[in-house]
C-alpha positions, 0 to 999 in steps of 0.5 A, spaced: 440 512 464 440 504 466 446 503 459 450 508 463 450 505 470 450 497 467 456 500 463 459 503 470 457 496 474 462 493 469 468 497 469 468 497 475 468 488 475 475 489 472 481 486 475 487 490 475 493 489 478 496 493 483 500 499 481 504 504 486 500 511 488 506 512 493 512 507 493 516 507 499 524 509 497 529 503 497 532 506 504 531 510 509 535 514 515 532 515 521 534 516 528 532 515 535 530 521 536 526 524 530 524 518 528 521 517 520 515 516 516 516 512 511 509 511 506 506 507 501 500 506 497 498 502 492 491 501 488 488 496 484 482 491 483 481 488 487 484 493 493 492 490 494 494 489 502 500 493 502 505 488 509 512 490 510 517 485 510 525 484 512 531 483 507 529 475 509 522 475 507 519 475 514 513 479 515 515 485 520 511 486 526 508 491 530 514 494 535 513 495 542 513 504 542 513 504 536 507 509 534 505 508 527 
């Protein structure tokens, strides 16, 4: 009992980088009046910050009316 959890504490130590779970298309379509839900989800150790970003590189904000 006390090799498995010690082996399962170790494992768990492990860095690994981030690999996609569910990776966003290069590009998306929408309207204004039905809009679009475009998702993203990654996993790694430790847990990756997923942030959108514009073509130049800066960070996207929250958009006013926008539900998210």
């Amino acid at each position: 009992s006390f090799l498995f959890s010690h082996l399962v504490a170790c494992a768990e130590d492990e860095s690994m980088g981030p690999v996609f779970v569910k990776e966003p298309p290069n590009r998306v379509d929408f309207s204004n009046g039905t809009g679009a839900v475009v998702e993203c989800q990654a996993r790694g150790n430790p847990q990756p910050d997923i942030i959108w970003v514009r073509a130049d590189g800066s960070a996207v904000g929250d958009v006013p009316g926008l539900r998210q």
